[in-house]
Wavefront OBJ file of the C-alpha trace (Angstrom):
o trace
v 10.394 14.928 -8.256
v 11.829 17.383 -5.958
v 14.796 17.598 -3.821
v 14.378 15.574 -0.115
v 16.967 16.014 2.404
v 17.435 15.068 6.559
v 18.630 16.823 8.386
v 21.335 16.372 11.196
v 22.281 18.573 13.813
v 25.750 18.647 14.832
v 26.361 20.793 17.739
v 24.994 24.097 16.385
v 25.671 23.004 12.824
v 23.342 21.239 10.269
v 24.216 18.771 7.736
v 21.826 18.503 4.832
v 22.029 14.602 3.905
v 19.826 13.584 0.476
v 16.669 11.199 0.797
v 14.224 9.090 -0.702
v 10.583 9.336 0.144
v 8.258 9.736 -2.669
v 5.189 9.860 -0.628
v 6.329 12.781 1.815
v 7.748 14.936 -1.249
v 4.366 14.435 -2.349
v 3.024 15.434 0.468
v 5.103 18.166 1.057
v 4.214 19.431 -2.753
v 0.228 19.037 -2.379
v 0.627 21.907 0.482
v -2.130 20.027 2.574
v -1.800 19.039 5.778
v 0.391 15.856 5.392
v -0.237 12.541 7.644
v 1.654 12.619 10.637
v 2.065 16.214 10.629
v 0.973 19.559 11.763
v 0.886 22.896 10.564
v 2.996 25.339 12.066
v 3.471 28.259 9.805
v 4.754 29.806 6.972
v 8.204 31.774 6.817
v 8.740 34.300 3.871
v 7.222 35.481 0.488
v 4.909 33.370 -1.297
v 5.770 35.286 -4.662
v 9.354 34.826 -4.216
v 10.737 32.175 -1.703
v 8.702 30.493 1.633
v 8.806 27.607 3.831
v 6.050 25.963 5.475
v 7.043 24.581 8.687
v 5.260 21.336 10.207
v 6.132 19.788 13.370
v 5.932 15.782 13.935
v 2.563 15.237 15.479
v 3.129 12.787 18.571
v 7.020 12.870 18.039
v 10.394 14.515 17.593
v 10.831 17.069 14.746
v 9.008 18.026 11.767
v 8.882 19.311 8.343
v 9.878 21.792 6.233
v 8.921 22.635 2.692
v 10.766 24.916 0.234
v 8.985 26.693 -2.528
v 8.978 29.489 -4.843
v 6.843 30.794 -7.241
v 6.630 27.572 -9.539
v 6.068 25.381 -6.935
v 8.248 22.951 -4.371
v 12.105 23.319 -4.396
v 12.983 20.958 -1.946
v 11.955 19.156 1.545
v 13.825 18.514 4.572
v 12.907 16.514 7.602
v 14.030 17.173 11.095
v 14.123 13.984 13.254
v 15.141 15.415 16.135
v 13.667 18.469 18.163
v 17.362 20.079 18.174
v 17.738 19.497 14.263
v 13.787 21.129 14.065
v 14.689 24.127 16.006
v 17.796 24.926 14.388
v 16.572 24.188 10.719
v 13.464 26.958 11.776
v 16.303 29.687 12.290
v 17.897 28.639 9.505
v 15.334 28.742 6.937
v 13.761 32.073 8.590
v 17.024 33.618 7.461
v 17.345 32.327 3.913
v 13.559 32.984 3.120
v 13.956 36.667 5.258
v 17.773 37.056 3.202
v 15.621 36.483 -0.189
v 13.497 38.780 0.181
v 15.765 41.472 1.380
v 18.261 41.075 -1.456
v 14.920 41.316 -4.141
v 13.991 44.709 -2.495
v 17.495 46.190 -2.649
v 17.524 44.791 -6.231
v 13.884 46.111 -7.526
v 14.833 49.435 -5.750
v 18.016 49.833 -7.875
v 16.503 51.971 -10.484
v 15.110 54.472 -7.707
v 17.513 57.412 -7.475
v 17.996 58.235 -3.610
v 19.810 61.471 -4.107
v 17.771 64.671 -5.006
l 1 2 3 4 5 6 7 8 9 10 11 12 13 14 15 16 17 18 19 20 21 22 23 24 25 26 27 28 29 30 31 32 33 34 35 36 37 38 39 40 41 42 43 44 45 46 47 48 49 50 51 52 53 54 55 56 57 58 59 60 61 62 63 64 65 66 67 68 69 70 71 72 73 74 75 76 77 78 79 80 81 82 83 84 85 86 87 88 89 90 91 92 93 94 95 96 97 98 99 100 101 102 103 104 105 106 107 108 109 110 111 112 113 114
């Protein structure tokens, strides 16, 4: 079972608190479409880190879905349309921040200077 969190916006902050729901991590881990919510997109690398974003169909917030190459990391739900805008900045820089800090890393070996 992976790691389900809500998520709470305070002011322009976010507060991560832990959850059970076995049938949306499920959901959320499947990758399908999940009941009661929409595809919006998908944020990052699929071989390294990526986040699929669904929005609440018929209501306030959405999803979001963490995964790397083995599979789901964790899930967090936005209740509110504040907490689901914020969280989609905030998880557009951590998948973006990933993927910069594995080029800079696989690039180390390349000598610049000639």
């Amino acid at each position: 079972m992976s790691e389900m969190y809500t998520i709470h916006a305070e002011g322009t902050r976010l507060r991560f608190e832990p959850r059970q729901d076995d049938a949306l991590a499920d959901a959320a881990a499947r990758g399908a479409r999940r009941d009661g919510y929409e595809t919006v997109s998908r944020m990052g690398d699929p071989g390294l880190l990526h986040c699929a974003v669904f929005r609440r169909a018929g209501g306030d917030g959405g999803l979001f879905a963490l995964h790397d190459q083995d599979g789901l990391l964790f899930a967090a739900v936005a209740e509110s349309n504040l907490a689901y805008a914020l969280a989609q900045g905030f998880f557009g820089r951590m998948v973006s921040e990933a993927r910069y800090g594995a080029d800079i890393f696989e690039n180390m070996d390349d000598c610049d200077e000639r």
